[in-house]
N, C-alpha and C positions, 0 to 999 in steps of 0.2 A: 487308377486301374491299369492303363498304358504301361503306366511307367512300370509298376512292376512284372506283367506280361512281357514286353519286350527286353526287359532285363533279365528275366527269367529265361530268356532265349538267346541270351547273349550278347542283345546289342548296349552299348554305352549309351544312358541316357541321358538329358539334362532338359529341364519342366522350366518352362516360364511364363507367368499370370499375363503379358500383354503382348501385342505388339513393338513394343519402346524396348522389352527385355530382350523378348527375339534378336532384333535388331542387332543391338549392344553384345549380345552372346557371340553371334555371327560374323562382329568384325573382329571378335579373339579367335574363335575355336572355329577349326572347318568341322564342316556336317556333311554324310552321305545320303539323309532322309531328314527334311523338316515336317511335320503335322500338323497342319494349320489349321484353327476351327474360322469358319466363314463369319460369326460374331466375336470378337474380342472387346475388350472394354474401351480400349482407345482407339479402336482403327477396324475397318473389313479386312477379314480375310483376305481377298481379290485387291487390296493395294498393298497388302504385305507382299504378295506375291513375287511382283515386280521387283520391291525394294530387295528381297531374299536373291532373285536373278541375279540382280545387277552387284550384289558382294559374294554371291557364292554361285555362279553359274552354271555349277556339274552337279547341284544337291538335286533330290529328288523332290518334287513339293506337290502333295497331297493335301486336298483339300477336304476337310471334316463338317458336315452341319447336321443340325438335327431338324435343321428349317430348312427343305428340301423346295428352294424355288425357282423356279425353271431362270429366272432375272439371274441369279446369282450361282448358277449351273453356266451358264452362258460366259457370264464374266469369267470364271474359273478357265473353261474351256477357251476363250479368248484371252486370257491371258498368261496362257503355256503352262496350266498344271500338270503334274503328269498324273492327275489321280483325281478320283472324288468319290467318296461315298459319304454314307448317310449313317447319321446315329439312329438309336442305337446298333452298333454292325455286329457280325461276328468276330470273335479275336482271328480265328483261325483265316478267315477270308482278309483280313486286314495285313496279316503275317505273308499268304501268301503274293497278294498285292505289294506288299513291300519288298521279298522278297525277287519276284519277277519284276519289277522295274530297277534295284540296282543290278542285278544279272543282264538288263537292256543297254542298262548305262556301263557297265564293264565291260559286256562284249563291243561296244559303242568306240569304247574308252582302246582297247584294243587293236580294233580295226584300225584308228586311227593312228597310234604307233606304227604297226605293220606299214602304213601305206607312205607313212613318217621315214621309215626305215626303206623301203622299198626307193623310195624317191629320190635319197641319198645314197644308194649304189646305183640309180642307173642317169645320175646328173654327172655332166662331164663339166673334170672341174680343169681349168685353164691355167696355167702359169705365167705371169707376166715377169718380164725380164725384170730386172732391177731397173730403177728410174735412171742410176750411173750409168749403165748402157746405154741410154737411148739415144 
């Protein structure tokens, strides 16, 4: 149902049964939003997470359960989700959730250009003679 909701909305999607596919998907294709349900078949939710950081650092990761328990809220939240709700949700509340955190992450993404750019016209850059001179 995801998947054709948010393709119906425009975004590019790609569905995978496990954590092991996740993974594998992730070290070909970058992604600006991952979906992560908190049970998978081979792995929790909460140590994908992690793995998802550490090969795609800018995606968005939201965490999915319909086993809404405060253990595994905690772990999400400690381990840098930027998201979590509970099945079954609204699409429309899910949309704008996703929505408003790549809009966090672009203004994000931005700022630090600017500050990128800024930093590079007000650094004074020095000319050393040639080593022949010295």
């Amino acid at each position: 149902m995801l998947f054709s909701v948010l393709s119906d909305q425009g975004f590019s999607v790609e569905v995978v049964a496990n954590g092991k596919e996740a993974i594998k998907i992730c070290q070909k294709l970058a992604f600006d939003v991952a979906l992560i349900d908190i049970e998978l078949p081979d792995t929790k939710g909460t140590e994908l997470l992690n793995r998802l950081k550490e090969l795609q650092p800018k995606v968005v990761r939201i965490i999915i359960t319909g086993h809404p328990i405060l253990d595994t809220a905690m772990k999400a939240v400690n381990e840098r989700a930027d998201g979590y709700m509970l099945k079954p949700s609204e699409v429309t509340e899910l949309l704008v959730k996703i929505r408003r955190l790549l809009d966090e992450k672009t203004k994000e993404y931005l700022r630090m250009l600017d500050e990128t750019s800024r930093g590079k016209e007000s650094t004074p850059v020095v000319k050393y003679p040639s080593p022949n001179n010295w």
